[in-house]
VOGU-3710 file (C-alpha; in Angstrom, 3 decimals, decimal comma):
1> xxxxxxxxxx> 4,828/26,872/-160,746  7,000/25,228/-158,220  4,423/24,340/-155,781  2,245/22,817/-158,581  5,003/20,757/-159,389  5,723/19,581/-156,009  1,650/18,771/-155,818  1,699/16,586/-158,972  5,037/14,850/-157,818  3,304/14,002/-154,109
11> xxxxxxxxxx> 0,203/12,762/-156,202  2,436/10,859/-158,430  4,168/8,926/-155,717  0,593/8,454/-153,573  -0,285/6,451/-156,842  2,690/4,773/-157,412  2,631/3,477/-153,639  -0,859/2,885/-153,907  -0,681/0,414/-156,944  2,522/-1,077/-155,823
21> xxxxxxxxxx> 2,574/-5,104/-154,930  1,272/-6,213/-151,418  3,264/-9,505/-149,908  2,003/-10,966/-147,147  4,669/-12,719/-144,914  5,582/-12,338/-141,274  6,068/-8,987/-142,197  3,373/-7,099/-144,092  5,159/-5,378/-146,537  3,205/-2,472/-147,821
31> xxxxxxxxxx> 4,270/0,520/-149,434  1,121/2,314/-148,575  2,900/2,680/-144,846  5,155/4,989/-146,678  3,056/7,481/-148,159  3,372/10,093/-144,532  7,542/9,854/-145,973  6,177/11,285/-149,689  6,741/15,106/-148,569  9,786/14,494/-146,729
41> xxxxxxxxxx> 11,039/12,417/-150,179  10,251/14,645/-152,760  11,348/17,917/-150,893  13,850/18,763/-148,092  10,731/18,890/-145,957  12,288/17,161/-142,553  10,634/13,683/-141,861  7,775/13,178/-139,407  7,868/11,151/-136,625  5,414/9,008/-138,388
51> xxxxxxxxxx> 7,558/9,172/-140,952  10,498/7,240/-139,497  7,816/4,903/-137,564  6,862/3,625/-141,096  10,284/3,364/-142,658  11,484/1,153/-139,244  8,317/-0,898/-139,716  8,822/-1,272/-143,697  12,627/-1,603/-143,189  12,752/-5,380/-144,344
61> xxxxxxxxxx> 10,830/-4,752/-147,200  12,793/-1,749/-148,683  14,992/-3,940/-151,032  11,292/-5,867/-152,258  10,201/-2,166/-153,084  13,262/-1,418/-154,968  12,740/-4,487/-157,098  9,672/-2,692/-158,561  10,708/-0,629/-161,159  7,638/2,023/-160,046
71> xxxxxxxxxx> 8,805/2,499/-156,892  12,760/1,990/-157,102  13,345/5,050/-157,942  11,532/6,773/-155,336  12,813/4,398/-153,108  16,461/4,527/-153,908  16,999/8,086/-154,627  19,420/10,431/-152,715  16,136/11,945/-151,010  15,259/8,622/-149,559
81> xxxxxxxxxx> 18,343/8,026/-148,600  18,710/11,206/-146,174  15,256/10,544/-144,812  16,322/7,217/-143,682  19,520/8,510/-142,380  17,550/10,756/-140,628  15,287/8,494/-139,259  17,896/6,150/-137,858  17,084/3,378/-140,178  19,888/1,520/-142,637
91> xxxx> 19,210/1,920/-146,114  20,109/-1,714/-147,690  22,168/-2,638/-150,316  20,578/-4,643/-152,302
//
């Protein structure tokens, strides 16, 4: 039961990622770039390397995400929080 819930909470947050808002500016925010840090998020699955690549890259737009009210709480939960830590990257306070 476990793992099926862990399945339908990666597919969840592949969706939610994959309908959030795209802003084009000199950085290109896109959540999308986030979606190799969904296993790492929703588990205590250590981050990949591509992983922390993406969450350096999306850095500046991490307080943009957390303004969307599908994605702030993936964004901003404890989870998130360690993978960033882990990856070397500040989490902002927005």
């Amino acid at each position: 039961m476990k793992a099926k819930h862990g399945f339908v909470c990666v597919i969840a947050v592949t969706l939610l990622i994959l309908g959030g808002p795209r802003v084009v500016s000199a950085q290109t925010c896109n959540p999308l770039q986030l979606s190799s840090c969904a296993s790492a998020i929703m588990s205590s699955t250590p981050p990949s390397t591509l992983c922390c690549s993406k969450i350096k890259e999306q850095e500046p737009c991490l307080c943009q995400y957390m303004k969307n009210p599908s994605l702030k709480r993936f964004i901003s939960s404890p989870n998130a929080k360690k993978v960033a830590a882990i990856c070397g990257t500040l989490f902002p306070s927005c």
